[in-house]
TIVO-610701 format. One record per residue (C-alpha): x, z, y. Coordinates in Angstrom, 3 decimals, decimal comma. Example, Ala and Ser with C-alpha at 12.3 -4.5 7.8 and 13.67 -1.06 7.14 Angstrom:
<rs>
       c1       c3       c2
   12,300    7,800   -4,500
   13,670    7,140   -1,060
</rs>
This chain:
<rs>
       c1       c3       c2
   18,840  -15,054  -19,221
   16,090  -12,731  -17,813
   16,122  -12,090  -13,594
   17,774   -8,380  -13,860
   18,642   -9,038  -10,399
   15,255   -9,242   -9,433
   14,004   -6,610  -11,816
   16,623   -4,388  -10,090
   15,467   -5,135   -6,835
   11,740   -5,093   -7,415
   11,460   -1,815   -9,438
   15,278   -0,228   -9,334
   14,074    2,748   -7,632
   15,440    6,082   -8,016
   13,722    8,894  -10,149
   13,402   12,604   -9,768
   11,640   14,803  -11,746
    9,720   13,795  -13,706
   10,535   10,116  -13,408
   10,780    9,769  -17,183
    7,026   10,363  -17,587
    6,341    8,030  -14,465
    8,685    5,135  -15,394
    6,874    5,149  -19,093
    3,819    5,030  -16,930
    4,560    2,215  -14,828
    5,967    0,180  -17,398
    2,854    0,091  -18,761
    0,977   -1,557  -15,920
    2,725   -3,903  -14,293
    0,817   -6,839  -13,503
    1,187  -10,968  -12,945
   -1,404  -12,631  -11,023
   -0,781  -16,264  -10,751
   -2,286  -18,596   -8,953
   -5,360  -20,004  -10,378
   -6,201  -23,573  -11,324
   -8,242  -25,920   -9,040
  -10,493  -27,668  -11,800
  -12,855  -29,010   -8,773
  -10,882  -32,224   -8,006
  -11,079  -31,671   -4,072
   -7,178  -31,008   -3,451
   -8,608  -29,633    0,307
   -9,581  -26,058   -1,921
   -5,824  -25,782   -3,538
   -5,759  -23,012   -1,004
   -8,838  -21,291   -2,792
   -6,556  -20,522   -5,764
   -3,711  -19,598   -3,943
   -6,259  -16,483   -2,885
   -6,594  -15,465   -6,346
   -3,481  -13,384   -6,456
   -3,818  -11,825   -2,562
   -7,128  -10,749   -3,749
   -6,817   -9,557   -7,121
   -2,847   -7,480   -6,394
   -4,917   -5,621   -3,415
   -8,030   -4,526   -6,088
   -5,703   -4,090   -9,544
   -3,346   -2,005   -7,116
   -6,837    0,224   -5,893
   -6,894    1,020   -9,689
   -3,787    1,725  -10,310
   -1,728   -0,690  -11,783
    1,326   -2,561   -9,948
    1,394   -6,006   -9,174
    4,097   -8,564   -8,533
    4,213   -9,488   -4,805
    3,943  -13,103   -3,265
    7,561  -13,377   -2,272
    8,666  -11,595   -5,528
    6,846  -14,323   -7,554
    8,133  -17,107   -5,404
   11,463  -15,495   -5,973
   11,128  -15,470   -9,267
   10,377  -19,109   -9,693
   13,082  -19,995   -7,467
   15,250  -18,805   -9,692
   14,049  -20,270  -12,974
   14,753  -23,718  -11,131
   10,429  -24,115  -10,662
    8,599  -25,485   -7,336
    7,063  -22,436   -5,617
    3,454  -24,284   -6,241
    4,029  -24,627  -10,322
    1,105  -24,228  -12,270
    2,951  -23,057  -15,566
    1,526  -23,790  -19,059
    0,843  -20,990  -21,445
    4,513  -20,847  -22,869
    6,178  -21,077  -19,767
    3,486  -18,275  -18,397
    5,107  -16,025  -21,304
    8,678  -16,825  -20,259
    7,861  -15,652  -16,969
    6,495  -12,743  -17,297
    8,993  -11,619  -19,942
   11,847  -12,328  -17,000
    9,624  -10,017  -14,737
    9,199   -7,439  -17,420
    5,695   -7,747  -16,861
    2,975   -5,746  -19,286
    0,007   -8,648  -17,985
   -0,565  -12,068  -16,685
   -3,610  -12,537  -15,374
   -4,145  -16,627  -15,091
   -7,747  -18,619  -14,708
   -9,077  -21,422  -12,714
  -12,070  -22,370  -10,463
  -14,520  -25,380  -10,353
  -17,344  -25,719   -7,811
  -21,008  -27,110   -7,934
  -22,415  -27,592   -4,855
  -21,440  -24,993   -2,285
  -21,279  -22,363   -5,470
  -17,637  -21,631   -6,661
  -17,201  -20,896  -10,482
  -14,684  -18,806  -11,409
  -13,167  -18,130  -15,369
   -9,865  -15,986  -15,648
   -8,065  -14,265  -18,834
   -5,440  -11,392  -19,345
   -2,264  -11,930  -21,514
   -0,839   -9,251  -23,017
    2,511   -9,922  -22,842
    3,766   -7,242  -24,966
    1,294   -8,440  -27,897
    1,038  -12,292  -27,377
   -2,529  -12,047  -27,114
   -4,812  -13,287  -24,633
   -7,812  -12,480  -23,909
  -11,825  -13,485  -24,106
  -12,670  -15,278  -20,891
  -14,330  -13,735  -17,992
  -16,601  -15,688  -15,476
  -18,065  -14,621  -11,924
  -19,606  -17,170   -9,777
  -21,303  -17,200   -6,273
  -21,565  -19,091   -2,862
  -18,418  -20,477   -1,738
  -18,519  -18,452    1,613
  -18,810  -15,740   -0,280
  -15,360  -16,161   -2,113
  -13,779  -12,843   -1,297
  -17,397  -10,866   -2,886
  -16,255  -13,029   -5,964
  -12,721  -12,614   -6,619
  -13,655   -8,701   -6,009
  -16,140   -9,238   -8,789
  -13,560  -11,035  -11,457
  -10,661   -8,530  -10,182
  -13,175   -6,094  -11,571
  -13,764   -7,843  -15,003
  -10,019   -8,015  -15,289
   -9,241   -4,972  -14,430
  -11,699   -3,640  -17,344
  -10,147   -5,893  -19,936
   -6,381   -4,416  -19,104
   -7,977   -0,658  -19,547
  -11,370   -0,311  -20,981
  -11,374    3,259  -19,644
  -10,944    2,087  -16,143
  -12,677    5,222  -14,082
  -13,591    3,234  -10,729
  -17,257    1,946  -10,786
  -18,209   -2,306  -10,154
  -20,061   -1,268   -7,331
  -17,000    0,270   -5,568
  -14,936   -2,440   -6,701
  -17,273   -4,727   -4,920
  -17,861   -2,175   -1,438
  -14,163   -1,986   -0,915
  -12,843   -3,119    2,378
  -10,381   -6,002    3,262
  -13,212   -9,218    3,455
  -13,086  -11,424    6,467
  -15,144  -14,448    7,248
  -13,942  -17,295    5,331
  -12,128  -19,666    7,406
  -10,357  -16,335    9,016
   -9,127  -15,966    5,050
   -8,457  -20,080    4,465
   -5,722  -19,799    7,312
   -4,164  -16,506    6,402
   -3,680  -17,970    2,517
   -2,489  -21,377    3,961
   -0,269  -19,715    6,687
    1,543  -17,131    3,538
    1,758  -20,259    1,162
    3,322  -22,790    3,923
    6,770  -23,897    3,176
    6,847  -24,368    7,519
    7,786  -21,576    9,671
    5,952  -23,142   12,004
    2,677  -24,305   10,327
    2,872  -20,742    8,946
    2,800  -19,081   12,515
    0,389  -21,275   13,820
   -2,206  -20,721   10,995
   -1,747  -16,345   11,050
   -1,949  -17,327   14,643
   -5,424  -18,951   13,759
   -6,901  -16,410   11,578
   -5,967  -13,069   14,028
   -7,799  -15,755   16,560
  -10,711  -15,569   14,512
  -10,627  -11,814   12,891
   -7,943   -9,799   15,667
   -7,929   -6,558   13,445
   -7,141   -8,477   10,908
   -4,323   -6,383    9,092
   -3,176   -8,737    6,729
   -2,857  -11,545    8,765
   -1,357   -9,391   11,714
    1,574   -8,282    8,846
    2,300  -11,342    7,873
    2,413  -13,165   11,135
    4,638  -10,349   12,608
    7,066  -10,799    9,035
    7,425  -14,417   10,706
    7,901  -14,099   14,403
   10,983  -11,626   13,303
   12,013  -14,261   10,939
   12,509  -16,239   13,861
   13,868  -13,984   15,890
   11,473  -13,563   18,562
   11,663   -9,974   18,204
    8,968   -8,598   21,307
    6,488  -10,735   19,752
    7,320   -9,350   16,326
    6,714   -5,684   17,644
    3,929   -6,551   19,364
    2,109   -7,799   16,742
    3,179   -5,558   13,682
    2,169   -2,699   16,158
   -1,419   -3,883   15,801
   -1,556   -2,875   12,032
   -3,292    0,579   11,998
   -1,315    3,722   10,780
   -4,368    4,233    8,488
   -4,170    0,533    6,242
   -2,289    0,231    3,307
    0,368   -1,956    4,961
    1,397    0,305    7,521
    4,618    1,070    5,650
    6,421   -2,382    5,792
    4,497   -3,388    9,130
    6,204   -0,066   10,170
    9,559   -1,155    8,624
    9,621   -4,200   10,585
    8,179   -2,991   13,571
   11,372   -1,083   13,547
   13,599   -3,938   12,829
   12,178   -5,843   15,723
   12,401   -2,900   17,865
   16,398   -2,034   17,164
   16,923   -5,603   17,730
   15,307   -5,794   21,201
   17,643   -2,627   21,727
   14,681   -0,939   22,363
   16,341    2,429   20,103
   13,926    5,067   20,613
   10,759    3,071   19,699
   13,041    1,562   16,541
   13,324    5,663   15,790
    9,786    6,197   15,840
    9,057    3,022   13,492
   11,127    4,048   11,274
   10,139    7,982   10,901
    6,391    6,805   10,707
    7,713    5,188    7,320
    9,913    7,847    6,581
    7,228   10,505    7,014
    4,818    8,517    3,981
    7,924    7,540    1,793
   11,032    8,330    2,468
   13,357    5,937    1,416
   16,990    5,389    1,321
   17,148    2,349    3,839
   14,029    3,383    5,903
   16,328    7,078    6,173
   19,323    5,011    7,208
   17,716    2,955    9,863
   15,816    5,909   11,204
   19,887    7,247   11,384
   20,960    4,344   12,846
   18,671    4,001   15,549
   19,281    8,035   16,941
   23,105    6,973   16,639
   22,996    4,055   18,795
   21,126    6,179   21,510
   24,129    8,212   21,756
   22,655   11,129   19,442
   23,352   12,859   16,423
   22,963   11,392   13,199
   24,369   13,332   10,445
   21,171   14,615    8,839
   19,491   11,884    8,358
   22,394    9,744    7,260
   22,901   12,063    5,034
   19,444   11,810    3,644
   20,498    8,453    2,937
   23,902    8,596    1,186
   22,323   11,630   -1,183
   19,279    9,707   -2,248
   21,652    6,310   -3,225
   24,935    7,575   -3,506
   25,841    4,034   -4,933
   25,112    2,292   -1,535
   28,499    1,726    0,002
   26,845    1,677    3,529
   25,199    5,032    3,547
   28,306    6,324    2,694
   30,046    4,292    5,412
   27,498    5,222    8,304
   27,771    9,052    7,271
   31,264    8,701    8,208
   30,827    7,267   11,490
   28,410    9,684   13,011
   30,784   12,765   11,261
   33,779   11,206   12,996
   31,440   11,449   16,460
   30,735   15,042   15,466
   34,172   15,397   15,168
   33,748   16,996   11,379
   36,660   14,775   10,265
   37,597   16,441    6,552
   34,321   14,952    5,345
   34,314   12,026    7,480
   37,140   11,226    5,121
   35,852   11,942    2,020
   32,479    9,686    2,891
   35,254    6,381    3,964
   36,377    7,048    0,610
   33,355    6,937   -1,393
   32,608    3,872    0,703
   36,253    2,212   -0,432
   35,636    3,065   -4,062
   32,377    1,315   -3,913
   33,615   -1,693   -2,410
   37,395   -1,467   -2,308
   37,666   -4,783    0,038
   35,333   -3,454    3,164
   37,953   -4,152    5,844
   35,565   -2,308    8,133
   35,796    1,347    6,022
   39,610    0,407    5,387
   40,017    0,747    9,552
   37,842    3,506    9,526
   40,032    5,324    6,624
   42,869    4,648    7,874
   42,325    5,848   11,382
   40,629    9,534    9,537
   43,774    9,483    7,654
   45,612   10,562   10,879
   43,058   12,103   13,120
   43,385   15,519   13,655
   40,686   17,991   12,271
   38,209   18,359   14,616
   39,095   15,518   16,500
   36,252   12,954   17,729
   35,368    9,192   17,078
   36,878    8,126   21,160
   33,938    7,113   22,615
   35,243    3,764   24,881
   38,429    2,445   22,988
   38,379   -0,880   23,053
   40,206   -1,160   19,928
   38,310    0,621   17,232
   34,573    1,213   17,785
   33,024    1,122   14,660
   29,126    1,279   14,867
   26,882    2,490   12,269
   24,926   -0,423    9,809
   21,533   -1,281    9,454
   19,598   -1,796    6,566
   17,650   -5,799    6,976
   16,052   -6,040    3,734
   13,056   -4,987    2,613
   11,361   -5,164   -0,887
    7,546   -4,661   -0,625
    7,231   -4,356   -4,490
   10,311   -1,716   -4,297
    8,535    0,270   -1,804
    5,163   -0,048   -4,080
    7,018    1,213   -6,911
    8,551    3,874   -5,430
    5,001    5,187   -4,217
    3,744    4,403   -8,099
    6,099    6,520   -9,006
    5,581    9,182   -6,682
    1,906    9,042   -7,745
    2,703    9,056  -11,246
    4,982   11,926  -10,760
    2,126   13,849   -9,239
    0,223   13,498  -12,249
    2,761   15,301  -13,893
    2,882   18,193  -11,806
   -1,387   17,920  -11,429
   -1,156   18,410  -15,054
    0,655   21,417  -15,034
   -1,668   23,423  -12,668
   -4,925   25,434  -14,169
   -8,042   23,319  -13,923
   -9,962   24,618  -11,140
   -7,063   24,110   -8,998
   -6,075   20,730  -10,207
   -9,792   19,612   -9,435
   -9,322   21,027   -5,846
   -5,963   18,802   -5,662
   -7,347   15,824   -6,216
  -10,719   16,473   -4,082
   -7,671   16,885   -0,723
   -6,317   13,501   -2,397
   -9,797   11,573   -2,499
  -10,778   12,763    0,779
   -7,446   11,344    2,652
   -8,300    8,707    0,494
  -11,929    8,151    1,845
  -10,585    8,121    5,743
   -8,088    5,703    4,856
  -10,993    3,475    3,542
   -9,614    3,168    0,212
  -13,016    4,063   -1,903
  -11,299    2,909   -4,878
   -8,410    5,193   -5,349
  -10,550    8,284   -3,894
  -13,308    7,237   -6,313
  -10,343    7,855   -9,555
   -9,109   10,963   -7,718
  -12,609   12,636   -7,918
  -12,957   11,110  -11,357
  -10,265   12,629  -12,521
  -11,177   16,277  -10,293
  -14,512   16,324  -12,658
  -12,336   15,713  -15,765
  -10,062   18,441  -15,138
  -13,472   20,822  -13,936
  -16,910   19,459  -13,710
  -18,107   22,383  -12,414
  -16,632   21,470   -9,280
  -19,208   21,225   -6,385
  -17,225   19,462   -3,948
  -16,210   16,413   -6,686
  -19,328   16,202   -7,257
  -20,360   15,329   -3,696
  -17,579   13,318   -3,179
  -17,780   11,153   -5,967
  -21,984   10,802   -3,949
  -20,308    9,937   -1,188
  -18,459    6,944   -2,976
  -21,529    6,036   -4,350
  -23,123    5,953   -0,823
  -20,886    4,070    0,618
  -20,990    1,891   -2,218
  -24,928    1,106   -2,217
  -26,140    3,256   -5,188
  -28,316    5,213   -3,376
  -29,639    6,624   -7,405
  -26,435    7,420   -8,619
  -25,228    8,907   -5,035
  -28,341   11,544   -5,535
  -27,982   12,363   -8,617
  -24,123   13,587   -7,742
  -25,608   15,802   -4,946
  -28,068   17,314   -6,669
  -25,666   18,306   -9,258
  -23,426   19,628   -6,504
  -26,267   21,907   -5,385
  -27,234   22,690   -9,128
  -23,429   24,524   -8,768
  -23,926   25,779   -5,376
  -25,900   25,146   -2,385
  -23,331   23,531    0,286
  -23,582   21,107    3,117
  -22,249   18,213    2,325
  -24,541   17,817   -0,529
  -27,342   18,789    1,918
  -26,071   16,162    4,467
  -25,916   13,424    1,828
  -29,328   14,057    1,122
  -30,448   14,099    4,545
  -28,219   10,507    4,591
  -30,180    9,566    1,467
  -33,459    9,929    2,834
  -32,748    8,384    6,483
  -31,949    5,679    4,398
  -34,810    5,137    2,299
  -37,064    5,783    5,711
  -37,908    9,153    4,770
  -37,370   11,338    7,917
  -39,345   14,325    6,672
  -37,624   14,297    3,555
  -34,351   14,131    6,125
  -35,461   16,596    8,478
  -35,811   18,978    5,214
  -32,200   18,942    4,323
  -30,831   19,060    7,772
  -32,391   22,059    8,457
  -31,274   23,623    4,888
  -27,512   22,911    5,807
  -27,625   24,186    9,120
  -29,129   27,604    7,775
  -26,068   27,523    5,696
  -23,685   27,024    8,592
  -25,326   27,241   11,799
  -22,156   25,969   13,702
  -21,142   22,929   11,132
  -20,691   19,537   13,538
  -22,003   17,336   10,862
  -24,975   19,143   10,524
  -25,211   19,260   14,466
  -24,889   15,995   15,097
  -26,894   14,542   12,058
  -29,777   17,069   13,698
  -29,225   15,488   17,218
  -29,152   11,818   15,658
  -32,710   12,591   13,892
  -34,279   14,208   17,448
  -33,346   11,592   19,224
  -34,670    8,700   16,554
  -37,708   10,192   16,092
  -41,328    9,768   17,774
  -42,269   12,711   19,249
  -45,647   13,126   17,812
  -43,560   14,004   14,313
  -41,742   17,392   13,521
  -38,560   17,655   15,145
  -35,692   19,279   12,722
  -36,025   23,164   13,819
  -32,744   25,190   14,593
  -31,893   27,807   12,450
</rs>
């Protein structure tokens, strides 16, 4: 019998328009990483390929596909009766991924020679039965994250051959941390001990302090065991700007509500509610104005209208009515919650006392005999949340398509660019792909797609993108690249040159300013200084 439960829970997320065309999408593209097999006989590097799949879900994710979580595989096994550290065979690798509706699995194994690690890893299609040619990356051992980015690559290639994100930002992307910083984070997420767990997240934020991964994790555990100001003040540490902000944000808020510390359990939960507005990160953001005494109709509401099949939404939108004293629909929201779950003795009090309140008449704020207080939402589904941003990325697409080209390249330029100050040179690198597929006569894709390449170490390829920028139009970033290009490559004359041609284009641009002030001040003053315009 296949895990609908969990299929439900992992990517059961509502659809708006549109959603057909995403769901078809993201069917498509779901991806299994298991952990990979330890051929090297040392049982001390079992951790090694329990890093395979925390490696590989954080790069096939960059490109666009959706990956099965760590506690949604462990899940999964749990409940096909298998030990959380099962290395399936082939057939049972089929059965699973067929229970997690899965389009991929991406399996392999490591050896070692030396202090070199060798890596081989395949893809198998599920839908086809067919697995694919081998793929093989090797290098230094303490250079284990540069490799899995290099095999993430390979496999990512093999799922789609037209894959628009170059090896060489692949391999620049951010996330790698010196190697025993990475050996406690995998041990601490793979420990069946709460307490060996802590201690090794504990280890590794010793070791690397910003190190977001670690700090989300380690804060997932301190709430797990209830020390709740710890929690916060460690999930607080994840930056705004990462890609786990979300559910350190989610929890962050949990922790917060149950300190009783409201308002800062608000503002945890409207940071996640402002990137992806959910149905329980709505609720909770409800939840926490009602218990500070205010009103909490709106964004309850939020809730019970995007899952009107969530007996609690329904439930907690009565309460804070009742408190407004609105008590005709106060009513009719108890009884949605009764015909959802007939048996909630809770919403049967709550009914009943509606039933005879008069209209306009208020939830009594100190009676000791009814005071019914609006629910919380504990749970959280990272690959839910992933989805539902899949989705919404998928759905943009749609509407992307839609527009004429010039404007659809200028769309994804503003999506590359938040992109690039997030740090996430893989996704901005697709987004100004796909800007010079829908107009390649756009100047600013074109010197974005150099910056990538910059950032990335292909100082050739990042030229030639800014010199076809400025074949469209003359324009400073192009000019500033340059200028980049040749500090780089020791040039300062060279530099000097295209510093001084984007400031005559915009005498006031900071950039400009302060790459002219960095080249005054780094230069010997027997050599021409960059001239003002």
């Amino acid at each position: 019998m296949k895990i609908r439960v969990l299929a439900a829970a992992v990517f059961g997320v509502m659809l708006s328009a549109g959603g057909t065309q995403a769901q078809s999408a993201v069917n498509g593209r779901v991806v299994l990483v298991l952990p990979f097999e330890n051929r090297s006989g040392n049982a001390s590097l079992n951790w090694v390929g329990d890093s395979f799949p925390d490696t590989l879900d954080r790069r096939l994710n960059s490109a666009g596909f959706l990956t099965i979580s760590h506690d949604d595989r462990r899940f999964a096994l749990e409940h096909l009766g298998l030990p959380s550290d099962f290395r399936p065979t082939r057939a049972t690798t089929i059965r699973i991924a067929q229970q997690l509706d899965c389009n991929y699995v991406v399996i392999g194994s490591f050896n070692t020679s030396g202090q070199r690690i060798l890596i081989q890893s395949q893809v198998l299609s599920v839908n086809e039965l067919k697995l694919s040619t081998a793929v093989e990356d090797s290098a230094d051992l303490n250079r284990l994250y540069d490799a899995e980015n290099a095999i993430a690559w390979k496999v990512a290639r093999q799922i789609d051959s037209h894959l628009n994100v170059a090896e060489g930002t692949f391999l620049a992307a951010s996330g790698a941390v010196p190697l025993p910083a990475f050996e406690d984070y995998i041990r601490g997420t793979n420990s069946s001990s709460p307490a060996d767990q802590i201690a090794r997240l504990k280890d590794a934020i010793r070791l690397v302090p910003n190190y977001p991964d670690a700090l989300l994790a380690l804060g997932k555990q301190q709430y797990a065991a209830q020390d709740y100001g710890a929690a916060a003040a460690t999930l607080a540490k994840v930056p705004q700007d990462n890609p786990m902000a979300l559910e350190a944000g989610f929890y962050l808020g949990l922790s917060n509500f149950n300190s009783n510390n409201y308002a800062a359990a608000y503002s945890a939960f409207s940071f996640v509610a402002s990137r992806l507005p959910l149905p329980e990160v709505l609720n909770n953001q409800g939840v926490s104005l009602a218990r500070q005494g205010k009103d909490a109709v709106e964004e309850l509401t939020k809730a019970s209208t995007a899952d009107p099949n969530d007996e609690d939404y329904h439930y907690n939108l009565a309460i804070s009515l009742y408190r407004r004293g609105d008590t005709a629909d106060a009513l009719k929201q108890a009884d949605a919650a009764l015909k959802l779950k007939p048996n909630d003795n809770e919403a049967g009090s709550l009914r009943a006392r509606l039933s005879i309140a008069p209209a306009g008449s208020k939830l009594p704020a100190n009676d000791p005999n009814f005071s019914p207080v609006e629910r919380i939402r504990r749970t959280y589904s990272e690959a839910s949340f992933r989805q539902a941003a899949f989705q919404l990325n998928q759905m943009r697409e749609v509407r992307l398509a839609m527009l004429p080209p010039a404007q659809r390249a200028n769309e994804y330029n503003a999506i590359a660019q938040q992109y690039v100050s997030e740090g996430l040179l893989p996704q901005a690198e697709a987004m100004y792909q796909s800007a010079l597929e829908a107009d390649s006569a756009n100047p600013a894709s074109h010197v974005g797609l150099g910056t990538i390449r910059e950032k990335s170490g292909d100082a050739e390829d990042a030229r030639k993108e800014a010199e076809a920028s400025l074949h469209l139009k003359p324009n400073v970033p192009a000019y500033l690249l340059l200028a980049r290009l040749e500090i780089a490559a020791k040039n300062i004359p060279a530099a000097v040159g295209f510093v001084n041609k984007a400031t005559n284009l915009e005498p006031h641009n900071p950039d400009a300013i302060a790459l002219r002030m960095s080249l005054q001040q780094a230069r010997p003053a027997d050599q021409p200084q960059p001239t003002n315009p």
